[in-house]
N, C-alpha and C positions, 0 to 999 in steps of 0.2 A: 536473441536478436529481437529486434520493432520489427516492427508490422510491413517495415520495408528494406526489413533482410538489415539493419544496421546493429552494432555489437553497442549493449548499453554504455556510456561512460563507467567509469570508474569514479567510485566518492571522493570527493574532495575531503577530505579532515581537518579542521580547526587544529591550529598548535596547540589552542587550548583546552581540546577535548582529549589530545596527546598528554598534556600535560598532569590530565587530572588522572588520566590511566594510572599517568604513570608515580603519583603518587598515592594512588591506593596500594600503587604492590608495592612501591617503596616502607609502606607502614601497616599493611595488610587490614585498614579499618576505613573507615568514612569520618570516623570525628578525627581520625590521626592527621587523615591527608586534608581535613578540613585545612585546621590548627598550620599545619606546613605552608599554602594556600594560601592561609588570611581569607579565607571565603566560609561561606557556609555550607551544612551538608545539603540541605536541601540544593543546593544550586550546583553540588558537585553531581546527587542522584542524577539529576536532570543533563547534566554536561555527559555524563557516563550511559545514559538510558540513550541519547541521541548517537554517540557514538556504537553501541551495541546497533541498533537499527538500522544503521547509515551501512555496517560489514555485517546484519545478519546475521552474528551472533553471539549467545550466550558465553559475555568474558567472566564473570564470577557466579560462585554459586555462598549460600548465608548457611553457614556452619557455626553456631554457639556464639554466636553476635561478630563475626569474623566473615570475612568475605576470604573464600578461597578461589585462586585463581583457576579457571580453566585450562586445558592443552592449550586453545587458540591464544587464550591471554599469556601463557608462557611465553610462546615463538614472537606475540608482537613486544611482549617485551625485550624481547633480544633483540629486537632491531630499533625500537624506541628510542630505548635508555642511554646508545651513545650518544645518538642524536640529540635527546635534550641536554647531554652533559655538556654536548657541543655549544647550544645553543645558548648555554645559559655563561657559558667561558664567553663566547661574542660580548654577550650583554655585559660582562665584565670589565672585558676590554675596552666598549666601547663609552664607561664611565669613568673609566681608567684615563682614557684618551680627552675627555670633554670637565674633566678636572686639572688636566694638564701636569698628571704625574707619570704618561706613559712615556714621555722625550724629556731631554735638556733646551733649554731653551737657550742658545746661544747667538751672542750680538756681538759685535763690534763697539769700541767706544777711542777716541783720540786722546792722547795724553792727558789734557789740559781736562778734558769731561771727565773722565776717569779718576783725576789725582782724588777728588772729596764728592763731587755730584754724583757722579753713576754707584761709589760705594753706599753711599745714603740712601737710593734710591731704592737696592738690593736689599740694603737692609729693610727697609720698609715692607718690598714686595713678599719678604720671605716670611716676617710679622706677622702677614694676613695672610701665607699660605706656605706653615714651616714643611710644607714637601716639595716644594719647587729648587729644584736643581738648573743651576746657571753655568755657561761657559763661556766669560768673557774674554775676547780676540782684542790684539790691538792690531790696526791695517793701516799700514803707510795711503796718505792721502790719493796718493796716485793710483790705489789699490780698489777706493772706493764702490767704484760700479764694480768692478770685477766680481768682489766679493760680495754682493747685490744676487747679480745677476744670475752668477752660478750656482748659488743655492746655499753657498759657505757660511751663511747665518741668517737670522731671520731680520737684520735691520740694523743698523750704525748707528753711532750718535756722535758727531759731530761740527766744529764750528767752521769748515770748509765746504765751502757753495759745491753739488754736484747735479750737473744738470745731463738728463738722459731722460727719453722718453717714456720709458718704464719705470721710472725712478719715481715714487712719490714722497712727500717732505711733510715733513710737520712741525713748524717752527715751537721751539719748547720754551726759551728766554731769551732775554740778554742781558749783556753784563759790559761795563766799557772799561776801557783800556786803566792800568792803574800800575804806579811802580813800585818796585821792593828794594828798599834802600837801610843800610846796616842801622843799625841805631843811634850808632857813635857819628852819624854822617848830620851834619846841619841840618839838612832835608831833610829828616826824618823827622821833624820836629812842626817841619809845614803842611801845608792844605793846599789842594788845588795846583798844581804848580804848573808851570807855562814852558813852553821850550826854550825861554830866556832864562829860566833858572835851570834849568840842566846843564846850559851851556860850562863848557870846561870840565863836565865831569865825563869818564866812560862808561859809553849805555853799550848792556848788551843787547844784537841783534837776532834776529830770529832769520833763518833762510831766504833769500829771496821767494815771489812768489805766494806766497802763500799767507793765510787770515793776518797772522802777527805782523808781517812784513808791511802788509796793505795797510795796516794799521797803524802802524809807527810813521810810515813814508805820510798820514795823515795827518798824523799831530804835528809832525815836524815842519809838513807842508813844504817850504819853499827855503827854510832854515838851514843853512848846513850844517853838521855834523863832521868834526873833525879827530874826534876822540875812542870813536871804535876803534876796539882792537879785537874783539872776542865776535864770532857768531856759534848763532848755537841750533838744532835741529827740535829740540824736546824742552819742553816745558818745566822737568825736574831739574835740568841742568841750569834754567834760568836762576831758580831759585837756588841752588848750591851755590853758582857763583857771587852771585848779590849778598849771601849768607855769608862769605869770606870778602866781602871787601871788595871781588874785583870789579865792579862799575855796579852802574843802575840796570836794573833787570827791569823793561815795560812787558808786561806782560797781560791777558785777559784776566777781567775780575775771576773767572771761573777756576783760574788755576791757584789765583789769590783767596779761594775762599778755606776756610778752616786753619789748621792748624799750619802754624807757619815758626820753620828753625828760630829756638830765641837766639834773639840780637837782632833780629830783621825786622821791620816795619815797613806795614801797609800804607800807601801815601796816597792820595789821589790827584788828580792829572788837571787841569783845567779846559771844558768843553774836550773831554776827552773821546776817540772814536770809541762805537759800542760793536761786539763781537754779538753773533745771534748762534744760540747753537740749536742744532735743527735735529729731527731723529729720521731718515730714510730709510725706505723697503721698497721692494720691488712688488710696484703694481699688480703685477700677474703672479705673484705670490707673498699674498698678503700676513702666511704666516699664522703662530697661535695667537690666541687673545692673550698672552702677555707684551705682545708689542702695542697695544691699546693702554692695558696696565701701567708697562712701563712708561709711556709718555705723559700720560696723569699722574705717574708716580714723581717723574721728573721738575713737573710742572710746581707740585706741589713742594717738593724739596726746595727748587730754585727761589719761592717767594718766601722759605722759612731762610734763607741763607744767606738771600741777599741783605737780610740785619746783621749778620757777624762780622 
């Protein structure tokens, strides 16, 4: 006890006066545990002389250029040694985690992003980092927030406006309205075309409500349209049917981009509406740095693609 009856603290110990214990006994030398280290002996002496001083006692004794451990140094190694195994597994972990190989990084993407964009994108993301693992959702429109909010993936991407408080956006591109017309169809053969030339033919529609719908009800404008017969929910189906003849598929540049069933041609539209596809995440969970990744990644695909 002090001088007014108080019990001394107890030493505080550096992790890394722990550490360097514990790699003397781990290699029973000073240049061994140097070398382990990455330090030097003289700075290990001194890290080992401070920690003897700080408990008082003599942890090794110098036996034929060997340091042998003490009783004392036996027993604190037995209580050390799980503890830095521990600690050294955290640090593991927690590079593990800031490399972004310890999760799946899983998003959402809508039809139309998905058919050629979000695979390009992947591919790229995985180029610059072949240990990232992805699990791509697809979420009916009406799903949007839910699957935000709940935690069901770290972010969406697509071309349907969602608006919620929590919800934050980041516009990626856009791409405008453009039809898919057989080859053998006259139109296939033109540019630009107006809703005067469509006239007579059948266009497939997309659901009400929703991007394509808003879309087409634009170009068409005030036009009637007496020749649907087909509507369709997904964007693949537009193009199967366009591919066999049964009318004109309007559909967004983004589903129009890449690889397209031969016999079909891309046509483009005149003053046609433009589709914006956006990537969302929830504000109060902002998610790994691949949803950063990925919208840079996105960005950069859409302006290599919008040439094909």
């Amino acid at each position: 006890m002090d001088a007014v009856g108080r019990t001394p603290a107890a030493p505080r110990l550096a992790f890394r006066q722990l550490e360097v214990f514990h790699a003397i006994m781990e290699t029973g030398s000073m240049s061994a545990a140097s070398r382990m280290l990455g330090t030097t002996q003289p700075s290990l002496s001194r890290s080992l002389q401070r920690l003897e001083d700080q408990l008082r006692v003599v942890l090794f004794q110098r036996h034929r250029k060997r340091l042998v451990p003490t009783d004392e140094a036996r027993r604190l190694y037995d209580v050390v040694s799980p503890a830095i195994h521990q600690i050294r597994a955290i640090s593991d972990s927690a590079v593990t985690i800031a490399d972004g190989a310890a999760s799946v990084f899983r998003f959402a993407s809508t039809q139309s992003l998905g058919r050629v964009l979000v695979p390009r994108a992947i591919r790229a993301m995985r180029h610059k980092d072949p240990g990232l693992r992805v699990f791509l959702d697809s979420v009916a429109r009406s799903q949007h927030s839910a699957y935000l909010l709940e935690g069901q993936g770290e972010c969406i991407l697509s071309l349907a406006e969602v608006t919620h408080p929590l919800i934050a956006s980041r516009d990626i591109a856009r791409m405008p309205l453009v039809a898919l017309v057989r080859s053998d169809n006259p139109l296939a053969s033109r540019a630009d075309l107006t809703p005067e030339d469509l006239d007579g033919q059948p266009v497939i529609l997309f659901e009400r409500s929703g991007p394509h719908s808003t879309a087409i009800d634009a170009f068409f404008a005030d036009q009637p349209r007496r020749q649907e017969k087909i509507y369709i929910r997904f964007s693949d189906a537009a193009i199967g049917l366009a591919a066999e003849g049964a009318g004109v598929a309007l559909v967004d540049g983004f589903t129009a981009m890449g690889w397209l069933p031969p016999g079909l041609a891309r046509v483009t539209l005149a003053n046609p509406p433009a589709f914006t596809a956006r990537l969302y995440w929830n504000s109060e969970r902002p998610g790994s740095r691949h949803v950063l990744a990925l919208g840079d990644t996105l960005a950069i695909m859409t302006e290599d693609a919008a040439g094909d």
